[in-house]
N, C-alpha and C positions, 0 to 999 in steps of 0.2 A: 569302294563303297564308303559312305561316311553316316555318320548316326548326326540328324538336325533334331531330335527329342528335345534338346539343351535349348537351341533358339529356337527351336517353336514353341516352347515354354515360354521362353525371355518373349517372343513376341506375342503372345495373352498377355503377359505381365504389362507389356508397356500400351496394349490396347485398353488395359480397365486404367489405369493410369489417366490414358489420353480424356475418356471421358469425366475422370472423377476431379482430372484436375482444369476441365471446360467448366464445371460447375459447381468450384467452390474455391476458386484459387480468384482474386483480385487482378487478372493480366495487363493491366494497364499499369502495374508497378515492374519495371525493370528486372529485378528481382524474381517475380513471379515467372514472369512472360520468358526468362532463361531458362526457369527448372522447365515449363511447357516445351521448347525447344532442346533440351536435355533427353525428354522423353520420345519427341519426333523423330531425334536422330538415333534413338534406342531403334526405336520401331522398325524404320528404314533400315540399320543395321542388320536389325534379324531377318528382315523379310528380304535383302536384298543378299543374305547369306544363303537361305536357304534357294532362292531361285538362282543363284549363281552355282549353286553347289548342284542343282539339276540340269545346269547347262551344263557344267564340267564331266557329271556321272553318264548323262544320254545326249552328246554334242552332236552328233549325225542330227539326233531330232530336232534340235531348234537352229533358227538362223544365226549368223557369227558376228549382224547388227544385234541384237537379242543378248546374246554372249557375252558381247563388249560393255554395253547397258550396264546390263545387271552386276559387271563383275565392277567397271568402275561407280557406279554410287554406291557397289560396298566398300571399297577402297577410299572411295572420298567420306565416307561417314564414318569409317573405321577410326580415324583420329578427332574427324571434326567433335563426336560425342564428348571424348575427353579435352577439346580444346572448347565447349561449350561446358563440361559441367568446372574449366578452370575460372570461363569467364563467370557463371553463379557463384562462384567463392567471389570475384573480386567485389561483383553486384550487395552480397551478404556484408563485405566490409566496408564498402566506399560511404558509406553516411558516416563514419568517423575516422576514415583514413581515406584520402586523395592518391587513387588510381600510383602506383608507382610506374613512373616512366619507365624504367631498366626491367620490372617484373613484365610488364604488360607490353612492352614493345621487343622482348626475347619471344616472349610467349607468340603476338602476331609472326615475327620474322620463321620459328619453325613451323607455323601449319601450313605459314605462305610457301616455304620450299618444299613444304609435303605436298602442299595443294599442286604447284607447278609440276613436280615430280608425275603427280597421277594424269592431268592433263596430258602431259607429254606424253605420260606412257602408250596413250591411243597411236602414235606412232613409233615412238623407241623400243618398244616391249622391256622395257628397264624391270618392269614388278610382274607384268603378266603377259601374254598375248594366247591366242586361239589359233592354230596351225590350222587344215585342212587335215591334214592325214595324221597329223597327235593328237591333236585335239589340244587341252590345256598347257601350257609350257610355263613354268617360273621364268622370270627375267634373273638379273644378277642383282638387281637390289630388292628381291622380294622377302626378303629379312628387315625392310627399312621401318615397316609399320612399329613392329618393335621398340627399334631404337627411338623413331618421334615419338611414339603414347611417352614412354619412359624418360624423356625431355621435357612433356609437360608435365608428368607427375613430377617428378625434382622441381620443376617452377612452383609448383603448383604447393608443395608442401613445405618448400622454406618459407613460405609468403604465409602460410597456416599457423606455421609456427612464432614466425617474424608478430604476426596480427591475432594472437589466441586470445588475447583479452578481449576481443572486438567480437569473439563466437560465443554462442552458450555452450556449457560440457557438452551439450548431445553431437551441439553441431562440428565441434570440435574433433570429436568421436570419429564422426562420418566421416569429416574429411580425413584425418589417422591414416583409417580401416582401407579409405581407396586403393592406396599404390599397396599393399598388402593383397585385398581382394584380386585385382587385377594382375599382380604378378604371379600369383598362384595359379589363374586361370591361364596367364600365357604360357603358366612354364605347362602344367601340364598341356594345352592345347600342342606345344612345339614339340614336346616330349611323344604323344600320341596322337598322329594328326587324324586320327581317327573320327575322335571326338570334336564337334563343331558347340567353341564353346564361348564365341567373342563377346555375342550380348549376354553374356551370364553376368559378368564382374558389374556392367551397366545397369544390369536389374537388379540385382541385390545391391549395389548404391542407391539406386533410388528407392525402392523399398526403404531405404536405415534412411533415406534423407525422408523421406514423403513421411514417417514414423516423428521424424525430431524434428520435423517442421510442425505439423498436428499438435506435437506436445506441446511444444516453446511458443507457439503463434496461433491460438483462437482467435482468429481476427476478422469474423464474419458474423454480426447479428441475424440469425435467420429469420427472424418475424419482422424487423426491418430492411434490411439489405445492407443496412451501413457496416462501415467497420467499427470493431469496439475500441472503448477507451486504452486498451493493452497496445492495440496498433497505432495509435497516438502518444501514447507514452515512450513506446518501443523507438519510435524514428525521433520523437524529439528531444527523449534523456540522451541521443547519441549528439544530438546537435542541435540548439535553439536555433530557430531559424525565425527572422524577423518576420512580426506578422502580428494581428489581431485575434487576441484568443478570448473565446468567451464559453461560459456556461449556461447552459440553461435546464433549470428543475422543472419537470413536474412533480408539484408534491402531493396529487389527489389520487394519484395512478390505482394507490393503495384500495383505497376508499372507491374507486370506479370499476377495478376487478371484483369488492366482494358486492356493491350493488349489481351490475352489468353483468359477471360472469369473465374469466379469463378471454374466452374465443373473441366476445365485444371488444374487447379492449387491446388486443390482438390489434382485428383494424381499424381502431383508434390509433393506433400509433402509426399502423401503417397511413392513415389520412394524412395525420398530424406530418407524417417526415416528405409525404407527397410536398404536401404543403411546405413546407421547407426548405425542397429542394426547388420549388420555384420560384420563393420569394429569397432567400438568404443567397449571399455571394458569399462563396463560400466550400470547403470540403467538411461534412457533418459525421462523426462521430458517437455514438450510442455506450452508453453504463447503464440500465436499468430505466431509472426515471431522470438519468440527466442524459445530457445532448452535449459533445464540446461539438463549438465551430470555430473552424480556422480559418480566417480569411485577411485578404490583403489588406495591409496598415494603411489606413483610410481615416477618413473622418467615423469616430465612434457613432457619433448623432445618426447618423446614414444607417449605420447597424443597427441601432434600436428600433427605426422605422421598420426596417426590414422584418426586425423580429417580432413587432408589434403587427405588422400586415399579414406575417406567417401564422399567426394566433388567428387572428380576422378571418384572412380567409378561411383559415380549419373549421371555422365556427360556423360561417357561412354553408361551408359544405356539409357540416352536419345536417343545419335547419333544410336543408332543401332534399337531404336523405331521410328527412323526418325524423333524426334524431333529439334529446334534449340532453346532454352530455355540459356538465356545468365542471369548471378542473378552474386551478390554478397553479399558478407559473411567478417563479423568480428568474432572473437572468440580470450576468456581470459580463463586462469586459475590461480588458486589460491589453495594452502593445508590449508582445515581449519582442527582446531582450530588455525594453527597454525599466520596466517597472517589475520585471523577476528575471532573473539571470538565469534560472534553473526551471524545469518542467514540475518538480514538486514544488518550488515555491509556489509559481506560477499557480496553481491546484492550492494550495493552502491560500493563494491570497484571494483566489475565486468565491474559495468556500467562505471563507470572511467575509466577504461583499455578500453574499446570499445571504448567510446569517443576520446581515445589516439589513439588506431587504426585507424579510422577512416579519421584523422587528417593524419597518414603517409600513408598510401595504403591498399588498397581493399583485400579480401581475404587472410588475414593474419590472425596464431593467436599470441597472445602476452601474456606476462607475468609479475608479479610485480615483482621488484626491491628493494632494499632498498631506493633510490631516489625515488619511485615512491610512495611507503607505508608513507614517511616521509611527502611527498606533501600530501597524501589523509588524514595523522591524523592529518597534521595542519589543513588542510580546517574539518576538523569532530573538529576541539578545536574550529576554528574561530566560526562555524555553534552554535556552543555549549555559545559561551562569546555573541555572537549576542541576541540569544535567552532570556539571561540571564540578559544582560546592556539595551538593548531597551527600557527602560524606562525613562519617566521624569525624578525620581531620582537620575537616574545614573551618577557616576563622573567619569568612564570609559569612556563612552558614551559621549562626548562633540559636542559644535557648535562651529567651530572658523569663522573666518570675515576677506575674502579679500577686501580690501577696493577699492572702483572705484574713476577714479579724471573726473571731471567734464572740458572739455575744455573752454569751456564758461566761468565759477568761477573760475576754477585753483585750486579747493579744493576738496575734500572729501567728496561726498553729500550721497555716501550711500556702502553696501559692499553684498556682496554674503557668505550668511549662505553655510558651505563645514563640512560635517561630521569627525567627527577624533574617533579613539579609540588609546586610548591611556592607557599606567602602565599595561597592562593587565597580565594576568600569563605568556601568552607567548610574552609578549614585545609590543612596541605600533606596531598597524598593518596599512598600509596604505589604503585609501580608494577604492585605484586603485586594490586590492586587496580583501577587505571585499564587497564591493557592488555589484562586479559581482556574489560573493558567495549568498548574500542577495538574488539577483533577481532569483538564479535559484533556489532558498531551501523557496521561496514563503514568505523572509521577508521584499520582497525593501519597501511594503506598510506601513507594521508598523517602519520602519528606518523614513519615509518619515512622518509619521503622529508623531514621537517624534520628529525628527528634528524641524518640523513648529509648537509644541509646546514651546520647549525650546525659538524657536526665539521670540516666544508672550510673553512668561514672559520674556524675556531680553527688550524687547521693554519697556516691562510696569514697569520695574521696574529704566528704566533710560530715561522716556517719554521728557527730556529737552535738549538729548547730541544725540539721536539717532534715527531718522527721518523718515527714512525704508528702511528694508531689502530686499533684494529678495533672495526666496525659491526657489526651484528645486523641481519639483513634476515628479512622475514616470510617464506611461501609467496609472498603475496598479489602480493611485490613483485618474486621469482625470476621468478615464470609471468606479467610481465607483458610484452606484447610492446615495451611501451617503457623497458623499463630500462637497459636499454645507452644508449641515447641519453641519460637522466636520466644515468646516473652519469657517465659521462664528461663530457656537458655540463657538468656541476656542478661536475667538476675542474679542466677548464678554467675557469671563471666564476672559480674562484679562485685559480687558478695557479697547484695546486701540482702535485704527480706519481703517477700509479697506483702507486707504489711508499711511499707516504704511508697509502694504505688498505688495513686487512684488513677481509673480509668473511664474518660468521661466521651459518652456517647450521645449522637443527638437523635432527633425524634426520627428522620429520614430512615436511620434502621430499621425502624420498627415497622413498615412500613411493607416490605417486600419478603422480609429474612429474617421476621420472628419468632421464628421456631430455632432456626440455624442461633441467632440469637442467645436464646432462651439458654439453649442447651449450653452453650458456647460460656457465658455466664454463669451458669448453675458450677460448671469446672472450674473456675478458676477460683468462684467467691470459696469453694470447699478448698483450696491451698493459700486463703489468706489477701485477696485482690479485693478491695472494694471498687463497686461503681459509685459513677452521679449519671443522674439524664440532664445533658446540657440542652438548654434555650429552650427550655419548655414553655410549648406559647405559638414556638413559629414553625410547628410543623406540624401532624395529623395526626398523631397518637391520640388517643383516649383513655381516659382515666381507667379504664378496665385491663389494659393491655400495661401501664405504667404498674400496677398493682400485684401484677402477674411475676413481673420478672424480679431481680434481688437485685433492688436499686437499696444504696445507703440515704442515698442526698438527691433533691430535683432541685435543680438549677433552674432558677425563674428569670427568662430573657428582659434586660432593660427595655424594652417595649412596654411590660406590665407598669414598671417604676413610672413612665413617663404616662400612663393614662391613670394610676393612682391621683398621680400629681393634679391631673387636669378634671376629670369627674368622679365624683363622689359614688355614685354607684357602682364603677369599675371597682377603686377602692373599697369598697362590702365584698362584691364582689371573688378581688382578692383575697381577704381577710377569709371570706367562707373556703375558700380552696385550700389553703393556707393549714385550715385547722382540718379538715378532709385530712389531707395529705400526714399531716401530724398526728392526728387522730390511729393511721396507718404504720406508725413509728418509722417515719421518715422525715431527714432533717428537711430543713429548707435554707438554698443559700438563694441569695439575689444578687445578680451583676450589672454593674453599670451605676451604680449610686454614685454622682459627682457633684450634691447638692447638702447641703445642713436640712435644707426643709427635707429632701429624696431617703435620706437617713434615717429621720424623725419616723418618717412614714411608714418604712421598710421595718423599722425596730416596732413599731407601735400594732404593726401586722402580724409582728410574732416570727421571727426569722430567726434562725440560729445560725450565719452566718454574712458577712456583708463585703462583697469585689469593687472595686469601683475605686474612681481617677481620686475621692474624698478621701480617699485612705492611702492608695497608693499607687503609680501606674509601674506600667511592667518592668522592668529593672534588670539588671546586667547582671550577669552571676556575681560577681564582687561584691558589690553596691547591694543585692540581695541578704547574702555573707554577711554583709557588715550590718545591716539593720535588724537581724535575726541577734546579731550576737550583741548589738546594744541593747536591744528587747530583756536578754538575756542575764545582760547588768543590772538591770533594775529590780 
């Protein structure tokens, strides 16, 4: 007698399998369509065990065609399983490694002799045969299954190990854990033939794979059917393959779920990718409210057609559904390898061209240029030297010092730290230029936290000629909940005094994070930190909410200078805010004054301090030095 508990389990296991992986596994990909037939020859394994195992238990009762049957398709499925779940590893690795000849043709030549072997045995009885009056009989190589599985697991796991960068951990994992699972089940199956236990090792691999596949690969949109952006990502960070990539936004998606209702807009998209899949040549792609299409390197023009008629018709199909569904759409294209080398470039230079869209009109698509390619690889060199210089050490990386004059003194009492890169490979780049790059590639914080370092050791290391600076701190760097500790620590590190630093913040602050703010403020000014509000003028604040917090000084934007200059009512204007503000016991500095008449005007306004190209432009720590310290002569 023998106990099938084991594979009759293993074959449930591989029966919910068969279903769950009919509908929701991609089989048209290589890959897929092997773990599918992984799970077939599970199936067959068990079912063909256990009916074998009731020829062998009640052989009078079945015929000895019947007998034969049953016991060779478990014989032939008995390896084939592990010689399919070898070839799913090689499928998992072949998009960045080329099939090896010696793994893959060892691997064919053993299951071919296995295969022969079983074949034959219909006449040799080498593995098995069915007597008349014994009933079942071992041949002399019914020990061989053994030795072949264990042939392809050693292939199978040098190749694992040879190719681990090519797997993610889990999958890595899984393949490991096989010749371990599986050995454990032959020793005990050989050790107590009691227990019928072949498709066990084959359903707990698939289980740990079906597991680390699910994890590592969501690659199925279900309210469209497409695959998502991760399954394009996935195949093509392994290897760009030449072809025509393009994006396409909807940017109203938002806007049409809280009018419509999620369920509407549901089959919206579902119209929308109908539509797409009849008009675009192409394999389409799903993220949210974008589309990538991949399709054959062609004339781009053709593609735009396409995607302008996939628009058309959706809209068409609406009006005749009686819908009135009003969206709009951006869309870029791009031929890779040949204008991004890489699948994230490729994706940042997309999103570039949409942003560029975006900018000229709605429902367009667009395309790179040489001007345009030129602009995205400087901003990818700037993104790259940032990364690189941001550091204390850096000599790239400078602070220079526009100096302030004091109305009251008539001198020079302190200067505004202004970032510069400068010598760099691609030449010195302006700030008006790199900062914007910083803030949206998430490095304004670290700019901001090496800037207010360098200025601590300039302070400390000329504590007798330079009295205090003021810094420029981002949002990013107000709302963060370790700033206090940075900055102070920082002062300390150099020894000098919070009365050394002003910290100048602009109106955008105050905007979202006024209260974080406030509080944020109210600490620092109680240890000796003065503020200013910079550019006062070009952002939302309101005079009630300036009034609130512990500003020392409001920095008035040359914007104001320049409509003093031109109309007279501006100028009252100014002059009443001016005395507001004063009135308030707050100073007032103005920047941007590069004029005798802009001067005249700014001083005649009542300002107690004046920035600007007429006094002095921003300067080199030396060259700062040295004008402080002839100041200093006189």
């Amino acid at each position: 007698m023998y106990n099938i508990l084991g594979e009759f389990c293993s074959l449930l296991i591989s029966l919910v399998f068969f279903f769950f992986i009919l509908t929701s596994f991609y089989l048209k990909e290589r890959r897929n369509l092997l773990f599918f037939l992984c799970d077939i020859s599970l199936m067959l394994t068990c079912a063909s065990d256990i009916l074998s195992t009731l020829c062998i238990v009640e052989f009078p009762k079945y015929s000895m065609w019947f007998c034969n049957l049953t016991s060779t398709v478990f014989f032939l499925n008995l390896c084939a399983l592990p010689f399919i779940f070898c070839l799913y590893f090689y499928a998992s690795i072949s998009a960045v490694h080329k099939f090896s000849k010696i793994y893959h043709g060892v691997l064919i030549l053993v299951f071919v002799v296995y295969l022969f072997l079983v074949i034959a045995n219909l006449w040799t009885g080498w593995i098995f045969s069915f007597d008349p009056e014994r009933g079942y009989v071992r041949g002399c190589l019914k020990n061989c299954t053994y030795v072949i599985t264990g042939l392809q697991i050693i292939i199978t796991e040098i190749a694992v190990i040879k190719h681990r960068q090519a797997l993610s951990y889990r999958m890595f994992t899984v393949f490991m854990l096989y010749p371990f699972i599986s050995a454990v089940v032959m020793a005990f199956e050989f050790v107590n033939e009691y227990w019928l236990m072949v498709g066990c090792s084959g359903a707990i691999t698939m289980i740990l794979m079906y597991l680390a596949i699910q994890s590592d690969r969501i690659e199925i949109d279900y309210k469209s059917g497409l695959k998502t952006e991760q399954y394009l990502e996935r195949i093509m960070s392994k290897k760009m393959r030449t072809c025509t990539l393009s994006m396409i936004s909807v940017d109203n998606l938002g806007v049409l779920q809280e009018t419509f209702g999620s369920t509407e807009v549901d089959n919206f998209v579902y119209n929308l990718v109908r539509s797409f899949r009849m008009n675009i040549r192409g394999s389409i792609d799903r993220n949210g409210s974008i589309f990538m299409v991949v399709s054959p390197v062609g004339s781009i023009a053709s593609l735009e057609k396409q995607i302008k008629e996939a628009f058309s018709k959706f809209t068409n199909l609406l009006n005749k559904k009686g819908k009135s569904y009003k969206f709009e759409y951006v869309a870029a294209s791009i031929n890779v390898p040949e204008e991004a080398k890489t699948y994230d470039e490729a994706i940042d230079l997309l999103k570039g061209l949409l942003k560029k869209a975006r900018k000229e009109k709605t429902c367009c698509v667009v395309h790179s240029n040489e001007s345009f390619l030129n602009e995205f690889r400087r901003k990818k060199a700037i993104i790259k030297i940032l990364e690189r210089e941001l550091n204390p050490e850096s000599t790239q990386y400078q602070v220079y010092f526009q100096p302030i004059v004091s109305i009251e003194k008539n001198r020079f009492i302190y200067a505004e730290a202004l970032s510069r890169l400068i010598d760099t490979e691609i030449g010195s780049i302006s700030p008006g230029e790199f900062i914007p790059i910083a803030e949206s590639n998430g490095l304004i914080e670290k700019l901001g936290r090496v800037n207010f370092e360098k200025v601590c050791e300039f302070i400390s290391r000329n504590p007798d000629v330079v009295k205090a600076v003021s810094v420029n701190f981002s949002v990013y760097q107000m709302i963060n909940p370790e700033i206090k500790d940075f900055v102070f620590g920082t002062i300390e590190k150099y020894g000098i005094k919070p009365e050394n630093i002003i910290i100048e913040i602009t109106e955008s602050i105050l905007i979202e994070d006024f209260e974080i703010v406030r509080e944020r403020m109210e600490e620092f000014v109680k240890r000796g930190i003065v503020f200013y509000l910079d550019d006062f003028g070009t952002g939302f604040s309101n005079f009630a909410n300036v009034i609130r917090l512990p500003f020392y000084t409001i920095k008035i934007d040359r914007s104001f200078v320049l409509m003093m200059e031109k109309d007279e009512d501006m100028l009252k204007l100014v002059k009443n805010l001016i005395s507001t503000f004063k009135d308030s016991n707050l100073k007032i500095l103005v920047e941007g004054v590069e004029t005798l008449k802009q001067d005249e005007l700014v001083k005649n306004a009542g300002v107690d301090y004046i920035q600007g190209f007429l006094y002095s432009k921003p300067l080199p720590m030396d060259s700062y030095l040295e004008l402080l310290k002839k100041q200093n002569d006189k």
